[in-house]
Z-matrix of the N, CA and C atoms (Angstrom, degrees):
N
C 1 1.438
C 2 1.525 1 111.04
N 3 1.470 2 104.12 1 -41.00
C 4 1.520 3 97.38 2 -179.39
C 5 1.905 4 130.52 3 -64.70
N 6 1.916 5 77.55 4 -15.93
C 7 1.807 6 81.22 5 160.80
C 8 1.015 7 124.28 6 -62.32
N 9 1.566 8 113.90 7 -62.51
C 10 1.789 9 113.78 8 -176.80
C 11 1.652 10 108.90 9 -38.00
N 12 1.788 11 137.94 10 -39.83
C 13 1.092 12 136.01 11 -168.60
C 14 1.214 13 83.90 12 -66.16
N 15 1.390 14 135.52 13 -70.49
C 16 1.688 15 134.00 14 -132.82
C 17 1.943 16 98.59 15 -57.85
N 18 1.547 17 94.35 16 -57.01
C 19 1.539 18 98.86 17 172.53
C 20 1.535 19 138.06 18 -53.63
N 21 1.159 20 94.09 19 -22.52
C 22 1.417 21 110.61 20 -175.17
C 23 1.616 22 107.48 21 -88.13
N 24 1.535 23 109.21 22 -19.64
C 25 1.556 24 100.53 23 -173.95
C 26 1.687 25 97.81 24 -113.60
N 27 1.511 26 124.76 25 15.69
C 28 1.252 27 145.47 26 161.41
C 29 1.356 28 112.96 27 -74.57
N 30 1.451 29 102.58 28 -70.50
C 31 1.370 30 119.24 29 154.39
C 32 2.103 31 132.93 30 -25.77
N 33 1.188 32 81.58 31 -78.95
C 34 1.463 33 77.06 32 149.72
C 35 1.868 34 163.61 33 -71.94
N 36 1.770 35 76.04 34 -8.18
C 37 2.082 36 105.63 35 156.68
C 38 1.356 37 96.33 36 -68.37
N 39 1.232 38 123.86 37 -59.93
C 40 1.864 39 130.74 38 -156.78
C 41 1.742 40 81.89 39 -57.46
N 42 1.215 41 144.97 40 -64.41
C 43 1.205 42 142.72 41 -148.23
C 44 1.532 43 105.96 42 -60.24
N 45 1.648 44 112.29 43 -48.25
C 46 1.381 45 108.05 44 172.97
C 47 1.122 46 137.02 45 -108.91
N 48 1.730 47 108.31 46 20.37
C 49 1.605 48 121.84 47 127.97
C 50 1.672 49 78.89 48 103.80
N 51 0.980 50 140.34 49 34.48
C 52 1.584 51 137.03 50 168.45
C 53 1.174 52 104.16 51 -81.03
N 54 1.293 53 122.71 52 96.79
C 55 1.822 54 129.69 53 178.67
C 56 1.441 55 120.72 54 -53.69
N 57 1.515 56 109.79 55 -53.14
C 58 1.399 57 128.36 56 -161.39
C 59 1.823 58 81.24 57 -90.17
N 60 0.759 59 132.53 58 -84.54
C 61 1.598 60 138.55 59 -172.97
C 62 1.869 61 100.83 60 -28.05
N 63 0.881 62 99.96 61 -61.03
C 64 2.089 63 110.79 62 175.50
C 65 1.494 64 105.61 63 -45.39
N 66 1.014 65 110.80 64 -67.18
C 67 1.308 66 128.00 65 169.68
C 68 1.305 67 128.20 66 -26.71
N 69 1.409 68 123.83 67 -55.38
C 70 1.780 69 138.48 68 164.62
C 71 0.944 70 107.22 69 -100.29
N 72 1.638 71 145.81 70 4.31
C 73 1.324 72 146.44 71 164.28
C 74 2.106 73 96.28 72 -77.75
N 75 1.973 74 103.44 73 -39.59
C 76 1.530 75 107.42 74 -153.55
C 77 2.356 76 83.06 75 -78.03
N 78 0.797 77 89.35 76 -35.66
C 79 1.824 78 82.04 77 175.62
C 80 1.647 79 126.74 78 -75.93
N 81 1.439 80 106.51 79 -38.92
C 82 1.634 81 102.57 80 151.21
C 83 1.983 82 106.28 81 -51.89
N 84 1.082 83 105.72 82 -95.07
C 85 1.541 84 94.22 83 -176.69
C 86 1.794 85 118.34 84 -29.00
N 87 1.155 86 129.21 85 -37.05
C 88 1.667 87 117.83 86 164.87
C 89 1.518 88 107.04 87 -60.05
N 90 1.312 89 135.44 88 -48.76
C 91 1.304 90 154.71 89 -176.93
C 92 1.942 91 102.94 90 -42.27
N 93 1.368 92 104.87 91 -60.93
C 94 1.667 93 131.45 92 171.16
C 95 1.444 94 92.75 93 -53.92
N 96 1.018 95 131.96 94 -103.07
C 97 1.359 96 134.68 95 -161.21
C 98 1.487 97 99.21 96 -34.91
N 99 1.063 98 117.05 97 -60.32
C 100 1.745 99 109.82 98 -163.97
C 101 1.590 100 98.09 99 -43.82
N 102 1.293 101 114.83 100 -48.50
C 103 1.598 102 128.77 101 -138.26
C 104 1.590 103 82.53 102 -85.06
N 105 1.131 104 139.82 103 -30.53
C 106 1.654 105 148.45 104 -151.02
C 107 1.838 106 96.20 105 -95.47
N 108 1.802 107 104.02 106 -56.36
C 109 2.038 108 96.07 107 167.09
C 110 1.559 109 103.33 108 -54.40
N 111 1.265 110 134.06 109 -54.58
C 112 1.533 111 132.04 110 -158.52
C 113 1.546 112 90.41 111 -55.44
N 114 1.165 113 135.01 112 -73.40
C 115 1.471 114 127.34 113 -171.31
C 116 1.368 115 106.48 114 -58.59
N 117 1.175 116 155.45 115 -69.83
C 118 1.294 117 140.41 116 153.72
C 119 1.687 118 124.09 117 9.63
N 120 1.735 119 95.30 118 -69.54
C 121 1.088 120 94.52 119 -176.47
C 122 1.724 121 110.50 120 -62.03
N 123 1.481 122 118.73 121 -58.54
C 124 1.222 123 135.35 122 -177.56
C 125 1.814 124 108.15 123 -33.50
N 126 1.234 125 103.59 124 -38.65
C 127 1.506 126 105.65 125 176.96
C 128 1.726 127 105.08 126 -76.63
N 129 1.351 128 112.62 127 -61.67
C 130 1.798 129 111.64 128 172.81
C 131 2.022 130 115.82 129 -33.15
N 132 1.355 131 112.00 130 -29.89
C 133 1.270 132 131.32 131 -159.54
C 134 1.652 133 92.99 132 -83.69
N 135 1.411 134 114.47 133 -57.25
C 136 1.332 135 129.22 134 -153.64
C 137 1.514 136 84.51 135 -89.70
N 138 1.153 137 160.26 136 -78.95
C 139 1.349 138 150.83 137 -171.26
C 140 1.256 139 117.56 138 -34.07
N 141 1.524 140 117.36 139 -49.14
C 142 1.610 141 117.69 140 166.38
C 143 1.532 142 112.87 141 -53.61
N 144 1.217 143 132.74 142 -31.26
C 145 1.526 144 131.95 143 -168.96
C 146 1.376 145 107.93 144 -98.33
N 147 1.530 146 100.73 145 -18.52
C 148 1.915 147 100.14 146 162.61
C 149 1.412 148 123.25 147 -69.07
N 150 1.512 149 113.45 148 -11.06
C 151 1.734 150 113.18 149 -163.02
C 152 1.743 151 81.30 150 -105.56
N 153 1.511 152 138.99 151 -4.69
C 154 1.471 153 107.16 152 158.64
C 155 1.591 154 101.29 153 -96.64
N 156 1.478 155 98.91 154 -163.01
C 157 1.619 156 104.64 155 -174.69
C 158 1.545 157 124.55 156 -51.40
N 159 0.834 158 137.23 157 140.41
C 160 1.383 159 117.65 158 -165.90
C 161 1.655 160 123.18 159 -78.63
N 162 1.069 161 95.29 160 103.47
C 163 2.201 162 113.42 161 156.31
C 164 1.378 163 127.69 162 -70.11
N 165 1.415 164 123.59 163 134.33
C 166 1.283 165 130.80 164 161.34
C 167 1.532 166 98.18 165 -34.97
N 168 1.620 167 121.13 166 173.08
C 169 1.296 168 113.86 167 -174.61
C 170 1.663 169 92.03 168 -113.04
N 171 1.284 170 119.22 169 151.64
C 172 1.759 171 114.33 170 -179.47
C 173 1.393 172 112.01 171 -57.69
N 174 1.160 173 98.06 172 170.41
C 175 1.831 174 91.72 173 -168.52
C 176 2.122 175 94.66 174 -93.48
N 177 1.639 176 110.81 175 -32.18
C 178 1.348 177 101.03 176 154.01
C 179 1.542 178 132.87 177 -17.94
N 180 1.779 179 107.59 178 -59.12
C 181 1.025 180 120.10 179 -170.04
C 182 1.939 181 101.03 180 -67.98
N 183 1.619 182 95.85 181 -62.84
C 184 1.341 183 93.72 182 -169.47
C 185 2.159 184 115.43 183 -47.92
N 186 1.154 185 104.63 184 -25.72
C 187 1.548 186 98.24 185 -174.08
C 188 1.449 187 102.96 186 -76.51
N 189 1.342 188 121.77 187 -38.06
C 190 1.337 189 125.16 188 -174.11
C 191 1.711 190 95.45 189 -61.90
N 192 0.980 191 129.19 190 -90.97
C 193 1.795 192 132.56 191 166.40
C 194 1.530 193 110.04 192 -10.66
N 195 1.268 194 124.32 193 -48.75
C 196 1.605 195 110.80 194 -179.93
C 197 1.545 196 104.07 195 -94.36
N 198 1.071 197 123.89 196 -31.79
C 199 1.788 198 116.98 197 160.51
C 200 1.622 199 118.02 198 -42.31
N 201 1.600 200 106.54 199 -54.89
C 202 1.265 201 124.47 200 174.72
C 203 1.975 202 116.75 201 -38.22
N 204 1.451 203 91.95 202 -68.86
C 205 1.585 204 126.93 203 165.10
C 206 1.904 205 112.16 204 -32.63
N 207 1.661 206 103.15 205 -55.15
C 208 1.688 207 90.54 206 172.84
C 209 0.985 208 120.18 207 -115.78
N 210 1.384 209 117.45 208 29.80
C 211 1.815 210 136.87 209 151.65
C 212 1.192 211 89.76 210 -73.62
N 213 1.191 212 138.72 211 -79.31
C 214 1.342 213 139.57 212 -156.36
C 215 1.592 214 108.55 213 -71.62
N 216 0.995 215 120.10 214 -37.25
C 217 1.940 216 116.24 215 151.64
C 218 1.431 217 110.10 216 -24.46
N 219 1.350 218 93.37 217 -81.19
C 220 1.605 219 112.13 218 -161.49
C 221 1.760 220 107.03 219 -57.27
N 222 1.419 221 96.86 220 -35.68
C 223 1.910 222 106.71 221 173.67
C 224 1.732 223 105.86 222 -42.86
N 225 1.434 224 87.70 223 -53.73
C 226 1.622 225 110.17 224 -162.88
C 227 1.799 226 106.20 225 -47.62
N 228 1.579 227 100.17 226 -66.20
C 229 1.401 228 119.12 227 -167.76
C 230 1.622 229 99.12 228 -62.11
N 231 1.356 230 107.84 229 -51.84
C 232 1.772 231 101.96 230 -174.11
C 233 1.464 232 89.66 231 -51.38
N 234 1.089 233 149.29 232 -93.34
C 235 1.744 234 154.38 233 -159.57
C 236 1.385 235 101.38 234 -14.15
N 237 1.930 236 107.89 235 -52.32
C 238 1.689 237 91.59 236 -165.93
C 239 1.923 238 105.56 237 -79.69
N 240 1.027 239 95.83 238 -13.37
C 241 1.175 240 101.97 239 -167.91
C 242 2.204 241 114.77 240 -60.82
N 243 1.370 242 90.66 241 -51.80
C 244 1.432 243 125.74 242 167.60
C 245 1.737 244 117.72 243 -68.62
N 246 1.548 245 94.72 244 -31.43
C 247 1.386 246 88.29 245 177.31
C 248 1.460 247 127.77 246 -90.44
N 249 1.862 248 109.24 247 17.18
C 250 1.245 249 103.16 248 -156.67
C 251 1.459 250 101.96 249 -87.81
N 252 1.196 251 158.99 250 -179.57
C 253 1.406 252 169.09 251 107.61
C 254 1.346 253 114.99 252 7.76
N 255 1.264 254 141.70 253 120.02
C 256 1.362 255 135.69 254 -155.63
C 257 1.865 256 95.04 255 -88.12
């Protein structure tokens, strides 16, 4: 969900032509998406290993998932941060 915000207030820099603001708003939103497949995947990964007997989850997985988690934090906060009204 926090993508649609990041994009949406990306989106609306491009409209009022804020270069420098567009600009680190358009890399937070790349930042989100990256961080949004990594959890994706991490969940696709961890669901397949739930249908055998059940395993702790690798700690690989878990660092990738909480790395993922405050990429997309920090995505989040830089956006509102950037997105405020000059």
């Amino acid at each position: 969900m926090a993508d649609i915000f990041i994009f949406r207030s990306w989106i609306l820099s491009l409209s009022q032509a804020r270069e420098s603001t567009s600009t680190a708003l358009g890399l937070t939103v790349a930042a989100a998406a990256l961080a949004s497949l990594v959890l994706g995947a991490c969940f696709l990964l961890r669901s397949r290993t739930l249908h055998h007997p059940p395993t702790a989850p690798t700690a690989f997985l878990m660092r990738m998932a909480a790395g993922a988690v405050i990429v997309l934090a920090a995505a989040t906060a830089a956006s509102v941060f950037l997105g405020a009204p000059p």
